[in-house]
C-alpha positions as CSV (number, residue, x, y, z in Angstrom):
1,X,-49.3,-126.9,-51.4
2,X,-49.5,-127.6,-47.4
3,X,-48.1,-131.3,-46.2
4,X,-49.6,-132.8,-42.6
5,X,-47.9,-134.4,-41.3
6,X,-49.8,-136.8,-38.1
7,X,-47.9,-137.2,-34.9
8,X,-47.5,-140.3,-33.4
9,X,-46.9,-141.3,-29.9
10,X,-43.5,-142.8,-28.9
11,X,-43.7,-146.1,-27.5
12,X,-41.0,-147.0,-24.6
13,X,-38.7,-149.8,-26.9
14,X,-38.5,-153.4,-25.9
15,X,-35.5,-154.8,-24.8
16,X,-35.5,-156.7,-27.3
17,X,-35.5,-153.6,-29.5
18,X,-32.6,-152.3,-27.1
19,X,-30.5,-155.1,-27.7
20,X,-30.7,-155.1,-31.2
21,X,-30.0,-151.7,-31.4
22,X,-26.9,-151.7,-29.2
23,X,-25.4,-154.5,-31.7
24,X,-25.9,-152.8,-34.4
25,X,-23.9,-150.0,-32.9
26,X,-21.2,-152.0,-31.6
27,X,-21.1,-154.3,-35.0
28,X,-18.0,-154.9,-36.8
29,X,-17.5,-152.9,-40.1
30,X,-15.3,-155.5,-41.1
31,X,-18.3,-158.1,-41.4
32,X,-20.5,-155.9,-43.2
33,X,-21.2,-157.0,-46.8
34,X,-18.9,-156.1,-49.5
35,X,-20.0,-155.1,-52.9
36,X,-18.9,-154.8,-56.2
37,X,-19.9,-152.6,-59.2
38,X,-20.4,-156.6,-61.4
39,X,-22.7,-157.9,-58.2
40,X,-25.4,-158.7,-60.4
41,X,-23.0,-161.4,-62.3
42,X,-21.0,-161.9,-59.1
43,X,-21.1,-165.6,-56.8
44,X,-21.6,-165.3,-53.2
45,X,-19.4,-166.6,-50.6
46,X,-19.8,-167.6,-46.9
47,X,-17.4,-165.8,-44.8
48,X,-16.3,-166.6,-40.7
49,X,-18.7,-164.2,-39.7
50,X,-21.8,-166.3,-42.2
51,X,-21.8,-162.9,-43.8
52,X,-22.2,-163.3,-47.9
53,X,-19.8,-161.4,-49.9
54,X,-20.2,-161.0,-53.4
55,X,-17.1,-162.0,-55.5
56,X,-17.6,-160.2,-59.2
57,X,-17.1,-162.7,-62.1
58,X,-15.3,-160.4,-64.1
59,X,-11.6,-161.1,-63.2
60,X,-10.3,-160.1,-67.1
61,X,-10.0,-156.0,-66.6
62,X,-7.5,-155.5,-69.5
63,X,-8.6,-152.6,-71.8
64,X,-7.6,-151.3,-75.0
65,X,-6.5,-147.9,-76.0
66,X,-7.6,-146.8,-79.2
67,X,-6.4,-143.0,-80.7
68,X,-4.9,-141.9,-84.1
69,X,-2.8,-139.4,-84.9
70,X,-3.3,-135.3,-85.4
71,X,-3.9,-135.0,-89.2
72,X,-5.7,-138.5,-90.3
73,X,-7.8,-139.0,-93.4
74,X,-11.8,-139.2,-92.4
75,X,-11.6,-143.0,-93.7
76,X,-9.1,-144.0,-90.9
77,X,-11.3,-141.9,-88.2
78,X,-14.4,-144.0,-89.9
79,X,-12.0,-147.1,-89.2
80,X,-12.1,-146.5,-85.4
81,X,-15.8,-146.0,-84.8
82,X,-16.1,-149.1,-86.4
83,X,-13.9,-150.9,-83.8
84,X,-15.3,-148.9,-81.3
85,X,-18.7,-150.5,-81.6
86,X,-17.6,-153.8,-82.2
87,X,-14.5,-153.8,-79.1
88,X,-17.0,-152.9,-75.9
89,X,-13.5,-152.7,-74.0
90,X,-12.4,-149.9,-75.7
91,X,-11.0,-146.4,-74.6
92,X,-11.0,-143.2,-76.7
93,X,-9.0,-140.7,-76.4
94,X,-8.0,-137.5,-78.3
95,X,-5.5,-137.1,-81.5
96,X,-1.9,-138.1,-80.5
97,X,0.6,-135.2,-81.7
98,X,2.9,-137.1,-84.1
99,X,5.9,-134.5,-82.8
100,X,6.0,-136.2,-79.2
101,X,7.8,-139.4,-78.7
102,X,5.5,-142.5,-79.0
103,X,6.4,-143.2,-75.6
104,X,3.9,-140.6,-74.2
105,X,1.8,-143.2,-75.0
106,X,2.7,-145.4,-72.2
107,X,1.7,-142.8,-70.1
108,X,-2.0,-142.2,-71.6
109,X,-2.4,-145.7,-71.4
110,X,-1.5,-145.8,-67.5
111,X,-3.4,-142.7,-67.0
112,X,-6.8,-144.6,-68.6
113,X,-5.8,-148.0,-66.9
114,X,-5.3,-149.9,-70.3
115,X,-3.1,-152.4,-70.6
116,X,-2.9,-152.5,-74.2
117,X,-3.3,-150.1,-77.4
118,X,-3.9,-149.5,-81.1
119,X,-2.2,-146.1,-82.5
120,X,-2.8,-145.1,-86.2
121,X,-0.1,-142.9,-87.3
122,X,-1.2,-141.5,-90.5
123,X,1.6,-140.0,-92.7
124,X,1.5,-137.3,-95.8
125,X,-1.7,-137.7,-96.0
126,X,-1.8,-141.1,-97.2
127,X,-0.3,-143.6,-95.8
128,X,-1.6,-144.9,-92.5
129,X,0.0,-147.3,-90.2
130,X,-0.9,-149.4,-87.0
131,X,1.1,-149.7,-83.7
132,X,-0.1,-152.5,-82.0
133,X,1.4,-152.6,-78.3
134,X,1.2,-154.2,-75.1
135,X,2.0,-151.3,-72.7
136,X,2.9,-153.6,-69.9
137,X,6.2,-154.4,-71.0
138,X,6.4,-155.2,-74.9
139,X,6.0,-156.3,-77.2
140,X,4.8,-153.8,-79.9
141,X,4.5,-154.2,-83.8
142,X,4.3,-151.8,-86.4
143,X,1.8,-152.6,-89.5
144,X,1.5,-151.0,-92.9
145,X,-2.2,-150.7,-93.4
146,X,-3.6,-151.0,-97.2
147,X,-7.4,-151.6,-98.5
148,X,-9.2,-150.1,-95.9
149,X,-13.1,-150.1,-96.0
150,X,-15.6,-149.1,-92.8
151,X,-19.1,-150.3,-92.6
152,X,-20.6,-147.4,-93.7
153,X,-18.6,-147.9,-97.0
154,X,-19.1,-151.3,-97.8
155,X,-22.7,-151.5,-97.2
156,X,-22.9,-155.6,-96.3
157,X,-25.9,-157.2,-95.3
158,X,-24.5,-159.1,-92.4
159,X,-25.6,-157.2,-89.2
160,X,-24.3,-158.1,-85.2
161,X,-25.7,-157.2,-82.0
162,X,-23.7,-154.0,-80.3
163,X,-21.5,-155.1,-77.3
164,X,-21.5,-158.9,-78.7
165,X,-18.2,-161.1,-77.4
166,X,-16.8,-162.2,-81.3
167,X,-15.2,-165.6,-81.9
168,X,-11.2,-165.3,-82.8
169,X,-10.4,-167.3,-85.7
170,X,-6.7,-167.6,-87.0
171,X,-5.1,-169.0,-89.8
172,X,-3.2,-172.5,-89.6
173,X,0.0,-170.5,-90.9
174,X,0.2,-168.3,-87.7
175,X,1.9,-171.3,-85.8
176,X,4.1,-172.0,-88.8
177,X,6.6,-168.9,-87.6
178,X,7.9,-167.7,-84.6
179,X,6.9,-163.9,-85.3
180,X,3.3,-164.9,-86.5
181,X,2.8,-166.7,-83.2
182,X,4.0,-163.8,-81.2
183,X,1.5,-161.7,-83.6
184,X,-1.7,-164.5,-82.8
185,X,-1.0,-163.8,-79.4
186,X,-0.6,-160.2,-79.5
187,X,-4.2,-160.2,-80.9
188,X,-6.2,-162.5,-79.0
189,X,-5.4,-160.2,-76.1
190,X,-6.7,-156.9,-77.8
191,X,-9.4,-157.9,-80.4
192,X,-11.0,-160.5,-77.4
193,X,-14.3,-158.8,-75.4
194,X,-13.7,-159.7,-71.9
195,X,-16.0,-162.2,-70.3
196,X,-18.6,-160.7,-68.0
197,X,-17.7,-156.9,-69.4
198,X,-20.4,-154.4,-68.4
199,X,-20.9,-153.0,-71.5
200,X,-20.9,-156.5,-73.2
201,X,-23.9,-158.6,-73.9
202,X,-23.9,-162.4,-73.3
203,X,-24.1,-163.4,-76.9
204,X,-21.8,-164.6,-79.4
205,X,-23.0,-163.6,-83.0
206,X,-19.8,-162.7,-85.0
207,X,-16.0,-163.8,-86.1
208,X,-12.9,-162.4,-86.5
209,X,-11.1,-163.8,-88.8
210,X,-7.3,-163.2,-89.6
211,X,-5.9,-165.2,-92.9
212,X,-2.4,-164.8,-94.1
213,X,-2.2,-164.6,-98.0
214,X,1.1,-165.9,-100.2
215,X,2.3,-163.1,-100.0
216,X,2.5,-162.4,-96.0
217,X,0.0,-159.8,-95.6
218,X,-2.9,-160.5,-92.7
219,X,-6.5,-160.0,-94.0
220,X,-8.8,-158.4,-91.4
221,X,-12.4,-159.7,-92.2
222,X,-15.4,-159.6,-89.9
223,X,-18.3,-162.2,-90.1
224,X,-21.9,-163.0,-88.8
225,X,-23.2,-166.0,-87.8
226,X,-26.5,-166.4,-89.2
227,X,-27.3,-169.8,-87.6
228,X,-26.6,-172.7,-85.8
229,X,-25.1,-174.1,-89.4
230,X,-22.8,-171.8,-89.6
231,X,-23.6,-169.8,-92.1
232,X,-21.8,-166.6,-92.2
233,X,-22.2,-163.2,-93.6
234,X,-19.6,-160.2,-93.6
235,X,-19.9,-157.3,-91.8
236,X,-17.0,-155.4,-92.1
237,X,-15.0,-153.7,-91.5
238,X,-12.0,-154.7,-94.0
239,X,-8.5,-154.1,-93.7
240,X,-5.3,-155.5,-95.0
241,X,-1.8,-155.5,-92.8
242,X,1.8,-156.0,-93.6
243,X,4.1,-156.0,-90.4
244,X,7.0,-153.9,-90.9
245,X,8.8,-154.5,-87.5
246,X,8.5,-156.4,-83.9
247,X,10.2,-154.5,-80.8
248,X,10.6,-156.1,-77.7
249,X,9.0,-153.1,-75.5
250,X,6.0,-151.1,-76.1
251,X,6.2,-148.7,-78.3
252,X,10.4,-149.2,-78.3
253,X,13.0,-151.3,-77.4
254,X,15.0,-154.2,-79.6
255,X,14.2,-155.0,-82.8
256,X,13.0,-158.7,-82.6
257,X,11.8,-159.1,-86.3
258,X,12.3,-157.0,-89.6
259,X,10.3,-157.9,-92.6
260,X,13.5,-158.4,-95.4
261,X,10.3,-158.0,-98.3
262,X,8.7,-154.9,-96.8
263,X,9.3,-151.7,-99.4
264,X,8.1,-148.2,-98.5
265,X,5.3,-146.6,-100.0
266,X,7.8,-143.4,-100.8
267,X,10.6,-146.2,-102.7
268,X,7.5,-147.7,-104.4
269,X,6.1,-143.9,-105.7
270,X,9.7,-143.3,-106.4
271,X,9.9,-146.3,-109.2
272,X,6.7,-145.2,-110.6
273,X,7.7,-141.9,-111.2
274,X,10.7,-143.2,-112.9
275,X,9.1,-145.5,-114.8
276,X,6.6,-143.4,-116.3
277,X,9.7,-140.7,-116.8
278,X,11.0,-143.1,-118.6
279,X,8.2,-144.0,-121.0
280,X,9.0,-139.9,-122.1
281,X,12.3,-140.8,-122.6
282,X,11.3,-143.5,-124.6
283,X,9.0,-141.8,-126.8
284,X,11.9,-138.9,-127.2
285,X,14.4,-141.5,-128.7
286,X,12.0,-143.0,-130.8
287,X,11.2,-139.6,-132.5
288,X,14.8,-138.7,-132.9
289,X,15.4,-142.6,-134.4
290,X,12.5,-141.8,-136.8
291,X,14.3,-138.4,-138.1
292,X,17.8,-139.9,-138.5
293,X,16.2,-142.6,-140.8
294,X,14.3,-139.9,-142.8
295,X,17.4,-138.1,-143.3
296,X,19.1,-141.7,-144.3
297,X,16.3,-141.8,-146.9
298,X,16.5,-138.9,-148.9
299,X,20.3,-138.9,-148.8
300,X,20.9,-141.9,-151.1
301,X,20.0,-141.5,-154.4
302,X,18.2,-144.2,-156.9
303,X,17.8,-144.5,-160.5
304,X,14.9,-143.3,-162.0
305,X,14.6,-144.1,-166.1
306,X,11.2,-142.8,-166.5
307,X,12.1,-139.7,-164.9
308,X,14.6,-139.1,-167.7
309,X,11.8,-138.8,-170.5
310,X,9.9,-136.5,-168.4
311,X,13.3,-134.3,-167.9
312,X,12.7,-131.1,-169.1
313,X,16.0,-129.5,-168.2
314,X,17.3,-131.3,-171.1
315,X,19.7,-129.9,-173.8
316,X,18.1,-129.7,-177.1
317,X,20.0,-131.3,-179.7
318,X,19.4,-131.0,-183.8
319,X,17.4,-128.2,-185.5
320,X,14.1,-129.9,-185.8
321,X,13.9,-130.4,-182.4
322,X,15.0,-126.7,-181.9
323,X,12.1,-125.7,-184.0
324,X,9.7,-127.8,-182.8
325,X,10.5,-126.3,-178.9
326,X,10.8,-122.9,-180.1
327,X,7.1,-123.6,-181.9
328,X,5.3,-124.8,-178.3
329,X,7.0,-121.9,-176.4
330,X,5.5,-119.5,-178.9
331,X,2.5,-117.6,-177.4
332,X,-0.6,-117.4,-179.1
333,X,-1.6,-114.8,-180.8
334,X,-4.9,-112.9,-180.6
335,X,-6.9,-113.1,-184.0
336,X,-8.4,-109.6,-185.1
337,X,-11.7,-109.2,-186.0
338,X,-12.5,-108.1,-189.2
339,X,-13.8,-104.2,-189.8
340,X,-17.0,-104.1,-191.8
């Protein structure tokens, strides 16, 4: 298919035109307008040149790195979808060998530009904990993760919008200790959605809420708000955390706080594998008790006067009563029948 094109006559340009066009050419770069890739949420300001530069609302830039370790159960990968939707700040990245040195993380973190990250280690395919960190300089804590459920798994009918900013709810005990306050603010900074984030959306329409139970664990629940009275409605996901240590650096450093009640889940296998060892032993010295007392039994012997009549081994004493046996133990004879 053929274009025309028409051709137009030049006109001369005005000097108007001229002038115009010779300050544009001779304008300052420096007074041009300056853009950001927020403009559309930005505020303009006036410069000294009346130019209007756009200044981006969204000054909070931290991000969270999110990766588990090589060799994780399909529940814990489930796990970190789940916070993927829900956390728009979020970077992914690829399993973490669990032979290098957790301070390799440091350096995927700088690489991606997060300031903060959530590690799952996963060990003998069962136990899975939770490195919480703050890569810019500590601190980091180490979690013990039990009760997990995903979404998918729990099948709730509360229901949030994707990319929603949540509401962070804590538990009145977290300023009763100087390691649960560290811990409160240790979260607020990674489970928070970062005002004006591009991949967030304006609304607020679910809760995080962290509770500490009797027994020190933190419950991980997530709830919708169904309407202005505050109803709610879980979402999930669940999970349940006991903190094992505090280090003052990420990933490393000082020990700050060690949890004296924390056992491992190998000691607490251990003690059930001798305890239902010892139920065999048990049930062994029972059945050797039960034999001994049989023996016991049969060894002591008791009087018996009605036995005695019925003693056949007897001597036979006086002729009548020789007789008399020698006429039962007599065999019968066959009677002959008569010939005709």
């Amino acid at each position: 298919m053929t274009h025309f094109l028409s051709k137009k006559r030049k006109r001369p340009a005005s000097s108007s035109e001229d002038s115009s066009e010779n300050e544009s050419k001779f304008q300052n770069p420096k007074d041009e307008t300056i853009s950001d890739s927020d403009s559309d949420s930005g505020t303009e300001i006036e410069t000294q040149s009346n130019q209007k530069v756009v200044k981006s609302k969204w000054t909070d830039r931290d991000k969270v790195l999110l990766l588990c370790s090589r060799g994780s159960l399909a529940r814990t990968r489930h796990l970190m979808n789940d916070f993927k939707r829900l956390m728009p700040h979020v970077h992914s990245e690829a399993k973490f060998d669990k032979k290098e040195n957790l301070g390799a993380l440091n350096e995927i973190a700088e690489l991606s530009n997060c300031s903060k990250a959530m590690y799952f280690e996963s060990r003998k395919g069962r136990d899975v904990y939770l490195w919480v960190s703050n890569v810019n300089g500590g601190p980091s804590m180490k979690f013990l993760v039990h009760n997990t459920h995903t979404m998918n798994e729990l099948n709730l009918s509360g229901n949030c919008l994707k990319g929603s900013r949540p509401i962070l709810v804590f538990d009145s005990q977290f300023d009763s200790k100087v390691h649960l306050k560290l811990i409160k603010e240790t979260f607020k900074h990674v489970f928070k959605t970062p005002q004006y984030h591009p991949r967030s959306q304006p609304f607020i329409d679910h809760i995080f809420n962290f509770s500490i139970t009797p027994d020190g664990r933190i419950w991980f629940r997530n709830y919708q708000v169904v309407d202005e009275k505050l109803e709610l409605q879980e979402i999930g996901p669940r999970m349940v955390l006991e903190i094992i240590r505090i280090f003052d650096g990420p990933f490393s450093g000082t020990v700050l706080y060690d949890n004296p009640d924390y056992i491992t889940p190998n000691t607490i296998r251990k003690q059930l594998k001798l305890k239902a060892a010892g139920k065999y032993e048990n049930r062994q010295m029972q059945k050797q008790e039960a034999e001994i007392k049989e023996d016991m039994i049969q060894s002591v012997k008791i009087e018996d006067p009605v036995g005695e009549v019925f003693d056949t081994n007897k001597e036979i004493v006086g002729k009548s009563a020789y007789l008399l046996s020698k006429e039962i133990d007599r065999p019968k004879s066959k009677k002959k029948k008569a010939r005709n």
